[in-house]
N, C-alpha and C positions, 0 to 999 in steps of 0.2 A: 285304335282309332276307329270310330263310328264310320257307318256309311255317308258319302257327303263332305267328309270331316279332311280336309289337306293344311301342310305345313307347309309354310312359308320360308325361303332359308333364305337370309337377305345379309349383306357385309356395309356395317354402316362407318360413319368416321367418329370421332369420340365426342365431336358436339350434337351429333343426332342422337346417339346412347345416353349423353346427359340429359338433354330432350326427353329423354322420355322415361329415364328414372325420374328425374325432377317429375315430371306429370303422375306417373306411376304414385307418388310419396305423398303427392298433392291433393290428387284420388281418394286414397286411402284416410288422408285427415281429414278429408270432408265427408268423405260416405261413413267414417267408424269403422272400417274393415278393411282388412290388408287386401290390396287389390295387384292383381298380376298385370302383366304386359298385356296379354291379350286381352284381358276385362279394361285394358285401358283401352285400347286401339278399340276392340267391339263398343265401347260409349261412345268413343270419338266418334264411329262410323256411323253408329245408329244417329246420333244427333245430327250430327253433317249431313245426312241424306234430304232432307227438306231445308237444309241451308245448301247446300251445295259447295261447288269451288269456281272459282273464277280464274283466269286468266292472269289477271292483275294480281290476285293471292299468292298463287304459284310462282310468279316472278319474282314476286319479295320473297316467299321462303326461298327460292334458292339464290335467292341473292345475299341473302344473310347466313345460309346454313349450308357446309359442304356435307355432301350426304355420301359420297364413296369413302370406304374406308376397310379397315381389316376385323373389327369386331363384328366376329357372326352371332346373328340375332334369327330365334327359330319364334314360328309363328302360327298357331293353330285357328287354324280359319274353320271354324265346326258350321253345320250347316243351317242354324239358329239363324247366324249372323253374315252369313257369305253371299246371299242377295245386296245387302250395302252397302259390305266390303266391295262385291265387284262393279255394283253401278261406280262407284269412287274410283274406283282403281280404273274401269275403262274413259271415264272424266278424262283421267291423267295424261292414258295413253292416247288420246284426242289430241289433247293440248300439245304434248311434249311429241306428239308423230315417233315413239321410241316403245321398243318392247320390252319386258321387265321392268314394269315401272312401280316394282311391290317397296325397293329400296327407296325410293320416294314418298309413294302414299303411305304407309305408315308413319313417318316421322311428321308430312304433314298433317295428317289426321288428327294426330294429337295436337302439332302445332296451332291451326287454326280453332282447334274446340277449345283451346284452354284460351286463346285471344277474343272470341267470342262468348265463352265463359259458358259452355255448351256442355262442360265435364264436368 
């Protein structure tokens, strides 16, 4: 792992891991190239950064999506991309007043870029 470069270890529920195969596949037919998890979350995040998140976003994703669960999900955050990941991710931890909010902000990530048509 590079200088910068940290994993993320996160346990999602199995409609957050479909979340984001589904987006993962989605990716990948649109861009012509098989794209990973993380090249999914780093688009989500890059683009979200000047949309942001709201309040009201946040409420409906977790109103619609249980996000604890047993499927562990690893997650390289390199240091390209970890400025957008974290402004996003400290967003979260505002909103939700809660720490480890990584099990969240990635499935959101993706969630709102693909509703927004961001990815």
């Amino acid at each position: 792992m590079a200088a910068g470069n940290r994993n993320v270890r996160i346990h999602l529920s199995q409609q957050c891991f479909d979340l984001l195969a589904e987006a993962m596949c989605a990716y990948s037919k649109r861009s012509g190239r098989f794209q990973t998890m993380r090249m999914t979350v780093q688009r989500a995040c890059e683009r979200l950064k000047s949309h942001g998140i709201s309040k009201e976003e946040l409420d409906l994703f977790l109103s619609e999506y249980e996000v604890d669960g047993e499927i562990a999900v690893w997650l390289e955050v390199t240091s390209r991309w970890s400025s957008d990941y974290d402004a996003l991710r400290d967003a979260v931890k505002k909103m939700t007043n809660k720490q480890g909010v990584d099990k969240i902000l990635v499935p959101l990530a993706v969630y709102l870029a693909e509703r927004h048509n961001l990815i």
